[in-house]
The first five atom37 places (N, CA, C, CB, O) and aatype in JSON, in Angstrom:
{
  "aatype": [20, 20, 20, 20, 20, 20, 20, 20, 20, 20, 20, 20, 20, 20, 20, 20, 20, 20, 20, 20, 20, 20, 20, 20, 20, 20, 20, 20, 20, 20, 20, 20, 20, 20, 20, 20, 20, 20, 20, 20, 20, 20, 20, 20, 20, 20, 20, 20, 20, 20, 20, 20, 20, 20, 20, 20, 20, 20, 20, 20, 20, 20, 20, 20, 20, 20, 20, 20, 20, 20, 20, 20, 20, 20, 20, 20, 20, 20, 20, 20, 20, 20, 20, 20, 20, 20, 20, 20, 20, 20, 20, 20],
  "atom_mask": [
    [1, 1, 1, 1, 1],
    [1, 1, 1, 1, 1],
    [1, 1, 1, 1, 1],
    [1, 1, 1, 1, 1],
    [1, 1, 1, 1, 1],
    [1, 1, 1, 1, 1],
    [1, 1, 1, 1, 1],
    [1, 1, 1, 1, 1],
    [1, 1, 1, 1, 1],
    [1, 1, 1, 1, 1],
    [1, 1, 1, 1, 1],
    [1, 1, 1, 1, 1],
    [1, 1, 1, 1, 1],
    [1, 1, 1, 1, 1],
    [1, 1, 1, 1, 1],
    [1, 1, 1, 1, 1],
    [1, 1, 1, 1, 1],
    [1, 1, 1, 1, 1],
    [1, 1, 1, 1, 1],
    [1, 1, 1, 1, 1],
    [1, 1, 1, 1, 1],
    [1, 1, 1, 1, 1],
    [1, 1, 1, 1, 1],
    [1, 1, 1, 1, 1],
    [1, 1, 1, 1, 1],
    [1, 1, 1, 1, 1],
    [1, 1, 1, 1, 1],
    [1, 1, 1, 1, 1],
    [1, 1, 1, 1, 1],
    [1, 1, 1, 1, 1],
    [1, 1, 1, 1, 1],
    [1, 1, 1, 1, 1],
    [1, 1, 1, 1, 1],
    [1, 1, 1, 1, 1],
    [1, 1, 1, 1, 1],
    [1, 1, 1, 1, 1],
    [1, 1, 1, 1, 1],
    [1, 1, 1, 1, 1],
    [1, 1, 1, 1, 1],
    [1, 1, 1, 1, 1],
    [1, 1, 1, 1, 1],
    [1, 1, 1, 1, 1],
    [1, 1, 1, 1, 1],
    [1, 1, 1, 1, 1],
    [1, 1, 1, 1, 1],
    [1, 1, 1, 1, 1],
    [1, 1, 1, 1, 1],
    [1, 1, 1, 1, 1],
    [1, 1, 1, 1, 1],
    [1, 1, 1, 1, 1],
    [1, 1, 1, 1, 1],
    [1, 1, 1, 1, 1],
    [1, 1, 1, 1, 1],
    [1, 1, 1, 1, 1],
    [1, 1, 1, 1, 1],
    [1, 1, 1, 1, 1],
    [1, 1, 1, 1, 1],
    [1, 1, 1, 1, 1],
    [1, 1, 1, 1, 1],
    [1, 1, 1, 1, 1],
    [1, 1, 1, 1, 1],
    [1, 1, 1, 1, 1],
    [1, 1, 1, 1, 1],
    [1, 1, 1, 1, 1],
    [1, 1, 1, 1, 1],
    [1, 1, 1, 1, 1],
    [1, 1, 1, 1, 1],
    [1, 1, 1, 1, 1],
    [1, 1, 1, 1, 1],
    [1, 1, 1, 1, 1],
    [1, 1, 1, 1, 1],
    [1, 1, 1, 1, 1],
    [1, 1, 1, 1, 1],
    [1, 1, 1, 1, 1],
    [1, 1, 1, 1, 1],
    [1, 1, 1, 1, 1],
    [1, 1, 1, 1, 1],
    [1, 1, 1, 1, 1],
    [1, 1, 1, 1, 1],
    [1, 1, 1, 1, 1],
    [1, 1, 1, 1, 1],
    [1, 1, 1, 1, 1],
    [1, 1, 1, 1, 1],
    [1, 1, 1, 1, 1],
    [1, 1, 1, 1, 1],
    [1, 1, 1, 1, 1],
    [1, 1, 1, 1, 1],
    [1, 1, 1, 1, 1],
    [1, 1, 1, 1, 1],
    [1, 1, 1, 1, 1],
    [1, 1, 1, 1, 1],
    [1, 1, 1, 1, 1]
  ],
  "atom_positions": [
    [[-12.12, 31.17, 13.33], [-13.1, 30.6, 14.23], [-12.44, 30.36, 15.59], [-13.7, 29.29, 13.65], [-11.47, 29.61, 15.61]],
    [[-12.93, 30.97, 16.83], [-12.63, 30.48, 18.36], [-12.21, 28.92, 18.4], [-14.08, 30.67, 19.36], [-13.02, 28.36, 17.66]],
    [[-11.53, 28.2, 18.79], [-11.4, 27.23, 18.97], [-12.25, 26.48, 20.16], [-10.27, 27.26, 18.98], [-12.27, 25.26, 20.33]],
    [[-13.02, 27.57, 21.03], [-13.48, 26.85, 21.7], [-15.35, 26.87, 21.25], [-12.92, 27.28, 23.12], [-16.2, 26.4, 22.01]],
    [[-15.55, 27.25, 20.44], [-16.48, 26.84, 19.51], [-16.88, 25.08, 19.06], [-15.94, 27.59, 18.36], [-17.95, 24.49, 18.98]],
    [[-15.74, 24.74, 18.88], [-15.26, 23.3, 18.79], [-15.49, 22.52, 19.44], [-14.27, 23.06, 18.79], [-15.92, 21.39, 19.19]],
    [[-15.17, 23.17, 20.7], [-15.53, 21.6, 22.11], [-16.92, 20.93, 21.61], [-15.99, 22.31, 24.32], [-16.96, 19.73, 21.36]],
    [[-18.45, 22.06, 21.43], [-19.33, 21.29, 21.58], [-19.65, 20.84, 20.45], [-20.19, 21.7, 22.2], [-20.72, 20.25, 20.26]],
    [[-18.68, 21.1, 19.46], [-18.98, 20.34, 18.18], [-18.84, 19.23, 18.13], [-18.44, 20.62, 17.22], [-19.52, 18.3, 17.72]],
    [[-17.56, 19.36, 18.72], [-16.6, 17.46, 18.74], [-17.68, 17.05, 20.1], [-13.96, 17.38, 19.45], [-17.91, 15.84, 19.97]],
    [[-18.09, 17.35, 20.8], [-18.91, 16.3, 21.82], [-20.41, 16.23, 21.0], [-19.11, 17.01, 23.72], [-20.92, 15.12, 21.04]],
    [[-20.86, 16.86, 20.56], [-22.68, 16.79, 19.49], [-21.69, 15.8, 18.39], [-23.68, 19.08, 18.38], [-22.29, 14.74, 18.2]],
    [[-20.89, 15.82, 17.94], [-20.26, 14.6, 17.27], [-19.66, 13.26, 17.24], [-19.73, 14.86, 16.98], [-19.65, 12.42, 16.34]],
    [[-19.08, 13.25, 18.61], [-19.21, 12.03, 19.49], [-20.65, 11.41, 19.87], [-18.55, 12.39, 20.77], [-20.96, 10.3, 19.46]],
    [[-21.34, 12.02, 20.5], [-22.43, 11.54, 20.67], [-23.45, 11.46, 19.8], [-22.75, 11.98, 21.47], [-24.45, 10.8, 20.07]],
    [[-23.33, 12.01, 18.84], [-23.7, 11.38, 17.83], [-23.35, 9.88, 17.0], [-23.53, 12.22, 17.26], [-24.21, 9.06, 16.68]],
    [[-22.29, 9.79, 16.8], [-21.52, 8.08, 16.48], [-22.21, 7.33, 17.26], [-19.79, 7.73, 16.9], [-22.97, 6.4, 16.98]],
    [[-21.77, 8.06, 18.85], [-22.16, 6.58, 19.99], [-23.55, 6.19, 19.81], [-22.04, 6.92, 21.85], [-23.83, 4.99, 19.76]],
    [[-24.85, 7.52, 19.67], [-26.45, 7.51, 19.33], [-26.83, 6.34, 18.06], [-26.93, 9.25, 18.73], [-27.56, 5.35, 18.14]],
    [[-26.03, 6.86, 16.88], [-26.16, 5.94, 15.7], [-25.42, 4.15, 16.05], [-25.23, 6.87, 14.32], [-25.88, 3.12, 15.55]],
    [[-24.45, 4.21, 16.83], [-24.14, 3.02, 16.63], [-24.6, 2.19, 17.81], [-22.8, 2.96, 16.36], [-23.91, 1.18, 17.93]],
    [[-25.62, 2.3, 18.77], [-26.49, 2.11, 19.71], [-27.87, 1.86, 18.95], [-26.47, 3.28, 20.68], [-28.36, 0.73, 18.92]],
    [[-28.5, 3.03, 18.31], [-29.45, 2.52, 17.41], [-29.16, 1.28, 16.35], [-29.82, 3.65, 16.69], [-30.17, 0.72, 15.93]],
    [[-28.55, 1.04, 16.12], [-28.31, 0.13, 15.11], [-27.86, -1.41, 16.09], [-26.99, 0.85, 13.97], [-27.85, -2.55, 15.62]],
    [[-27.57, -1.08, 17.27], [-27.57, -2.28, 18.11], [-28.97, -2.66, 18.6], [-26.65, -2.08, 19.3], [-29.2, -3.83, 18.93]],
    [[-29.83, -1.82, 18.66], [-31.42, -1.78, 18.94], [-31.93, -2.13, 17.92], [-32.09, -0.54, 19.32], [-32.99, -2.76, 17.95]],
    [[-31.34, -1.84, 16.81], [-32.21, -2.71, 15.39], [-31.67, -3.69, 15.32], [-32.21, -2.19, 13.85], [-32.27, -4.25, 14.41]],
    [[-30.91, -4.34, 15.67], [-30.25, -5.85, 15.42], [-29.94, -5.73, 14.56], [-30.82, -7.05, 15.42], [-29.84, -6.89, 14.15]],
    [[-29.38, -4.54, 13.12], [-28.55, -4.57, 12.19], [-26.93, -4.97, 12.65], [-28.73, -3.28, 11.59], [-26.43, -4.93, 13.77]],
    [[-26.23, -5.41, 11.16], [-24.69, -5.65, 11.61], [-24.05, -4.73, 11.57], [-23.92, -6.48, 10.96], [-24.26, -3.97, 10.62]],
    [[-23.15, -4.42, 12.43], [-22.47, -3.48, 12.7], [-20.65, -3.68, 12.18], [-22.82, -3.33, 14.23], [-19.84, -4.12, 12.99]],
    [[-20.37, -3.42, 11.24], [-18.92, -3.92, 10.73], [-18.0, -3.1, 11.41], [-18.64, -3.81, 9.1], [-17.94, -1.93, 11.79]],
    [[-16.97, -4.58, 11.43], [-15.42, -3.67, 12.19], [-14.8, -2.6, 11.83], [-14.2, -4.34, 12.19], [-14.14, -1.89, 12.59]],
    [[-15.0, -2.35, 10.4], [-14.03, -0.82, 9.6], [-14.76, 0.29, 9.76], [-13.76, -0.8, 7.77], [-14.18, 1.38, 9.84]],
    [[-16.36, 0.18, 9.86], [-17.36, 1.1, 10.14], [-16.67, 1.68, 11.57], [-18.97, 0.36, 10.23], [-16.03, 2.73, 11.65]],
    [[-16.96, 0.77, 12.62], [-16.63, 1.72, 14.07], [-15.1, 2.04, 14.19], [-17.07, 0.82, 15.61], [-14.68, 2.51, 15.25]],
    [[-14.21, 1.78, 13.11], [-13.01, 1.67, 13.07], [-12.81, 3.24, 12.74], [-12.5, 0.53, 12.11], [-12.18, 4.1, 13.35]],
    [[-13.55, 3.3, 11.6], [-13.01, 3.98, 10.8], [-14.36, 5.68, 11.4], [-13.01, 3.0, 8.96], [-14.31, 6.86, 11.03]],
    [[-15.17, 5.11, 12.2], [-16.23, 6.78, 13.29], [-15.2, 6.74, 14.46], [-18.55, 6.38, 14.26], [-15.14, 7.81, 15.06]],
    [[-14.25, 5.62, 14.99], [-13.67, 6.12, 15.97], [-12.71, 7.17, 16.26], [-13.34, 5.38, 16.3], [-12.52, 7.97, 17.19]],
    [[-11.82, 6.71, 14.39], [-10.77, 7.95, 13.64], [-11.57, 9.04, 13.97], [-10.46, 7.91, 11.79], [-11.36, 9.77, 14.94]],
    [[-12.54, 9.17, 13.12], [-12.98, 10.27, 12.73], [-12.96, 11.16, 14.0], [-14.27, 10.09, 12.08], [-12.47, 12.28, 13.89]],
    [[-13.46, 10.72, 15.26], [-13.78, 10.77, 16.31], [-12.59, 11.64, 16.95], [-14.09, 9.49, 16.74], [-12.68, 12.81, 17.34]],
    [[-11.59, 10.92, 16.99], [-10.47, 11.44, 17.35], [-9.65, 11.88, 17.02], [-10.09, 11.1, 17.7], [-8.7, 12.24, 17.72]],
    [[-9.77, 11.99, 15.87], [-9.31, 13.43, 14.92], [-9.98, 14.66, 15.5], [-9.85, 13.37, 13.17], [-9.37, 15.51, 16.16]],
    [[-11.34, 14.7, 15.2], [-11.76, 16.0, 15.48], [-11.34, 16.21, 16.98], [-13.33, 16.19, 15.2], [-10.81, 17.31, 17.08]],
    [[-11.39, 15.48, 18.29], [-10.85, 15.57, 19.39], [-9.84, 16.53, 19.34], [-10.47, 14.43, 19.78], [-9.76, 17.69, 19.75]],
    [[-8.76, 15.44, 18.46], [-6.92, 16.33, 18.6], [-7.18, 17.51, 18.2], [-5.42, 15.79, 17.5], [-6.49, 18.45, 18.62]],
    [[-8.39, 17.77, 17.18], [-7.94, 19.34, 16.6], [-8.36, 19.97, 17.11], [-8.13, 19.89, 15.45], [-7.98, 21.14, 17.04]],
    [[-9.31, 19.64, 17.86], [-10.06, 20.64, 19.0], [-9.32, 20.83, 20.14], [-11.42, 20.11, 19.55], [-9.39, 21.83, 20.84]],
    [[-8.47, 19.66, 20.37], [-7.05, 20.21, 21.26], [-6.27, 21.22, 21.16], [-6.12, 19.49, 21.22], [-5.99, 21.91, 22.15]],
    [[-5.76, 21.49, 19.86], [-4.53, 21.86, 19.31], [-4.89, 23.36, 19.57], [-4.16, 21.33, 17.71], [-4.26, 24.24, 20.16]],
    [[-6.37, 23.37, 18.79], [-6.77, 24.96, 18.46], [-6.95, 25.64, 19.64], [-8.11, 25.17, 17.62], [-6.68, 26.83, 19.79]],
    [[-7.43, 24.88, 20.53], [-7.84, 25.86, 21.89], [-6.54, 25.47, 22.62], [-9.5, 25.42, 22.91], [-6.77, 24.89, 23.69]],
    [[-5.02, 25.66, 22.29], [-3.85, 25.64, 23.08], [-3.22, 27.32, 22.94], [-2.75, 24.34, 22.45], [-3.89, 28.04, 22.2]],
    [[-2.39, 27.74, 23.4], [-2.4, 29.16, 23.54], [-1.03, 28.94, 23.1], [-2.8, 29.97, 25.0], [-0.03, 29.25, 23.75]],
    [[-1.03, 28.38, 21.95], [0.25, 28.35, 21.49], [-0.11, 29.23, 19.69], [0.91, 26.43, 21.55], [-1.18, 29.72, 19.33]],
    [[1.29, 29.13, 18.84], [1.19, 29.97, 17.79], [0.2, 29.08, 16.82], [2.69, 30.37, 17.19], [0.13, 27.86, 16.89]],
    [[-0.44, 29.75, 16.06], [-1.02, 28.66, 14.98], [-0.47, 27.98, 14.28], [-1.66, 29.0, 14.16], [-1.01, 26.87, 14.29]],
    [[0.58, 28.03, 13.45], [1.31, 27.21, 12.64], [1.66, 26.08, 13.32], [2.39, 27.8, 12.11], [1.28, 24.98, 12.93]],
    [[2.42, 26.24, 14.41], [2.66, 25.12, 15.65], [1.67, 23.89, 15.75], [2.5, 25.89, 17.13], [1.99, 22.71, 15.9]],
    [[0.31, 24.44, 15.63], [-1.31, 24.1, 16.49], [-1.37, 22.95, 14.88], [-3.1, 26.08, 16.77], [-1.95, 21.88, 14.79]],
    [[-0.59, 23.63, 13.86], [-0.81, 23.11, 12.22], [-0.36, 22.16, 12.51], [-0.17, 23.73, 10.89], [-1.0, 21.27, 13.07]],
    [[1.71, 22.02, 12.0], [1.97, 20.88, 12.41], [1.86, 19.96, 13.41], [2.63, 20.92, 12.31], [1.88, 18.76, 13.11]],
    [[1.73, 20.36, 14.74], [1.0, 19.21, 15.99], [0.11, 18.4, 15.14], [-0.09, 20.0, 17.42], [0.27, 17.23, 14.81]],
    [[-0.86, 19.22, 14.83], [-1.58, 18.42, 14.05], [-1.58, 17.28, 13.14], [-1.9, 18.98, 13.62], [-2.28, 16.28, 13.02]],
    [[-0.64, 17.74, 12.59], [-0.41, 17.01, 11.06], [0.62, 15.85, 11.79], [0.51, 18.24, 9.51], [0.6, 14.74, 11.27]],
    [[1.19, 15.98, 12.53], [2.52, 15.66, 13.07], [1.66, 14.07, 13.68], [3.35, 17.09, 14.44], [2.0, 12.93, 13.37]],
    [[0.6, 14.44, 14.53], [0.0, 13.33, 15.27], [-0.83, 12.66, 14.3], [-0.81, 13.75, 16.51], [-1.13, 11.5, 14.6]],
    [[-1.25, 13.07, 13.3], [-2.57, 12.06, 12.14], [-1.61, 11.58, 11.5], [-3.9, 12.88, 10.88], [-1.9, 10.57, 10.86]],
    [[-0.61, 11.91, 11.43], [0.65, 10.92, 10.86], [0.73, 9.77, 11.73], [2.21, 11.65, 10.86], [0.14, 8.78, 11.29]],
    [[1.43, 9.61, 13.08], [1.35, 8.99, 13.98], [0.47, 7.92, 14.19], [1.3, 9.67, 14.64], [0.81, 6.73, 14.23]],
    [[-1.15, 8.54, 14.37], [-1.95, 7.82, 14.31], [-2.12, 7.19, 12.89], [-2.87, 8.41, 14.81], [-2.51, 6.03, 13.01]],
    [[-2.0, 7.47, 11.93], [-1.99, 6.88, 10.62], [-1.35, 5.34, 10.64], [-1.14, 7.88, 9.65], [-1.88, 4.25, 10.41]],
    [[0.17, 5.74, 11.06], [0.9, 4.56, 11.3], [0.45, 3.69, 12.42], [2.21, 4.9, 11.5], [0.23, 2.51, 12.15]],
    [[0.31, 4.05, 13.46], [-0.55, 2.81, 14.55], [-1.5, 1.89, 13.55], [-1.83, 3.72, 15.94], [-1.43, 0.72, 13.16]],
    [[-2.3, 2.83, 13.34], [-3.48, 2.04, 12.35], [-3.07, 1.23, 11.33], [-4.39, 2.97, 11.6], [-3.43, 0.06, 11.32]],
    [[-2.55, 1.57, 10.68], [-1.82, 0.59, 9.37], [-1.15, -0.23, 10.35], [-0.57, 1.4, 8.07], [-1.72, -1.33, 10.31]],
    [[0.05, -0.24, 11.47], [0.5, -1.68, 11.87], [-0.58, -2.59, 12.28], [1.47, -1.64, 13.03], [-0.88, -3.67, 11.77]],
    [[-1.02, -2.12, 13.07], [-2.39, -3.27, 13.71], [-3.11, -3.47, 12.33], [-3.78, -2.45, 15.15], [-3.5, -4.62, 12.15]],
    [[-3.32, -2.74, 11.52], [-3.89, -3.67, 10.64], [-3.14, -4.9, 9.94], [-4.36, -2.92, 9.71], [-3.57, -6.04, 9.84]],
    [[-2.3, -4.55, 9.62], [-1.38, -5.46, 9.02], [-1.12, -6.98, 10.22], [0.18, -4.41, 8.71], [-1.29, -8.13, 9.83]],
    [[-0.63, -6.59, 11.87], [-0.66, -7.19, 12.42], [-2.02, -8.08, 12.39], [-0.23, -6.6, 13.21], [-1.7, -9.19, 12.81]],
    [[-3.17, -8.07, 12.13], [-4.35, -8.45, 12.43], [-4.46, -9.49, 11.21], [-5.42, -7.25, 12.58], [-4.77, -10.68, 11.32]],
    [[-4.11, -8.7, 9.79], [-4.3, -9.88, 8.18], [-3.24, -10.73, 8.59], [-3.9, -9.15, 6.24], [-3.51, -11.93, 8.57]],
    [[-1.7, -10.28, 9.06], [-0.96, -11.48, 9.23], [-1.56, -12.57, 10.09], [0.27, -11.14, 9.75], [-1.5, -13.7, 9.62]],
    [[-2.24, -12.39, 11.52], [-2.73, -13.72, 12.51], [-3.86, -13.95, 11.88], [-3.03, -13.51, 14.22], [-4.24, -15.09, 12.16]],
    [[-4.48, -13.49, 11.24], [-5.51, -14.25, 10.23], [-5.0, -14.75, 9.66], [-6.34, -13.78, 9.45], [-5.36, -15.9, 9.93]],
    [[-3.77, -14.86, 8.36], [-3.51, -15.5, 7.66], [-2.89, -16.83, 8.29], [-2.93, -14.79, 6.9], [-3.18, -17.9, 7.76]],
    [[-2.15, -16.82, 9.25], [-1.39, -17.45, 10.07], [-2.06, -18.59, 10.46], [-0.99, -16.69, 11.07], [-1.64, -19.7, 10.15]],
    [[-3.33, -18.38, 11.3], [-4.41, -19.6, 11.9], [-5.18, -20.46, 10.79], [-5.69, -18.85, 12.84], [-5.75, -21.52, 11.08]],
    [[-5.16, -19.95, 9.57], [-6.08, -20.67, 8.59], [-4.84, -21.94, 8.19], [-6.72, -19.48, 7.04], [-5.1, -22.83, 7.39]]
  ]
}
């Protein structure tokens, strides 16, 4: 598949999250923290890979980049989480 096939996937997919989680601010439903936590990942995952693929570099390369950064981001996410249960636990 073209990689630049992708761009308007990952943007009809972004704007999609932002559509749904706007409607749901118009319904006065609750909107939970792991929910937009966890469409923002999603979000920017498909971003990076839509990066990687449309780079004019070798594919395998375009692989690990890949894999290389959802690692990365993996770990951000797990510290701040952890950072976040510890100052919760901390203030009670």
């Amino acid at each position: 598949m073209d990689g630049w096939i992708l761009i308007p996937v990952a943007v009809g997919l972004s704007a999609g999250f932002g559509g749904w989680l706007t409607w749901r601010a118009i319904k006065k439903q609750p909107i939970k923290l792991h929910v937009v936590m966890y469409g923002i990942s999603v979000v920017t995952g498909i971003l990076s890979i839509v990066f990687f693929m449309t780079m004019d570099i070798p594919k395998i390369a375009k692989v690990l980049g890949a894999i290389a950064l959802g690692g990365v981001l993996i770990y951000l996410a797990a510290r701040m989480q952890r950072r976040s249960q510890a100052d919760k636990t901390s203030s009670q």
